[in-house]
N, C-alpha and C positions, 0 to 999 in steps of 0.2 A: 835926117837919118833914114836909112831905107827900111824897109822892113825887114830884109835878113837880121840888119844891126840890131835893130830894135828886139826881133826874138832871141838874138843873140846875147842882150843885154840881160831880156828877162829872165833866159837859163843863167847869166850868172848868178843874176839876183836871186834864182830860187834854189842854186845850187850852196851859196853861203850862208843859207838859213840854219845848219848845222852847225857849223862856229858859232854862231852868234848865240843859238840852243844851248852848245857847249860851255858858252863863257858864262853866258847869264845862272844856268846850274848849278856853277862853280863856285856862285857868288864872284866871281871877279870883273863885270861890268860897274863902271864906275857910278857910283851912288848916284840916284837922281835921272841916268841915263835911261830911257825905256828903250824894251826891247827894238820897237821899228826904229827908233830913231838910230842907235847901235848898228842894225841891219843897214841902215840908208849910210849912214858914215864908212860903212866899212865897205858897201859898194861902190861908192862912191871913188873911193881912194884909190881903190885894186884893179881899176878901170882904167882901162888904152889909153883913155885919152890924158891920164896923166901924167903917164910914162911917156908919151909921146911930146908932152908940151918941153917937159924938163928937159928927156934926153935927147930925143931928137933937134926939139926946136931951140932947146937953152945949151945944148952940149954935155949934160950932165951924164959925166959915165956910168955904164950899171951898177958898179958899187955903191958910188956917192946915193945913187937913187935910191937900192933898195935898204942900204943904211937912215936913209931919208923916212922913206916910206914904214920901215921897223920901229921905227922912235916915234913919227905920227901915229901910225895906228893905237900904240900904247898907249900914249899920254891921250891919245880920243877917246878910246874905249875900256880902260881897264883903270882897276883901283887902284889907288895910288899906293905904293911899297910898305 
């Protein structure tokens, strides 16, 4: 990874630190879940490279993905119903 990438990773990661502020607030981070861990799941996910594996590399159309990716994130991070 170059270092552009890399800076580039870290502004994500320090720019989704408000969601994750926001959920854990709300009490809606899933019991048991700590905050970094939360923060790492959730950059993780919302990251190129997994958009890239699915859609590009598997064919998966934007829909299917971000239908994908809304139902991951959920059932990773939040409390359940």
């Amino acid at each position: 990874m170059t270092h552009r990438a890399r800076a580039g990773a870290r502004l994500r990661y320090e720019r989704e630190e408000s969601t994750i502020i926001f959920l854990r607030d709300a009490g809606r981070l899933r019991p048991g879940l700590s905050h970094k861990t939360a923060r790492d799941i959730f950059w993780m996910l919302t990251g190129g490279d997994v958009y890239r594996m699915l859609a590009c590399e598997r064919g998966w159309s934007p829909q299917k993905y971000q239908d994908w990716l809304a139902d991951t994130l959920v059932r990773s991070l939040l409390t359940p119903p």
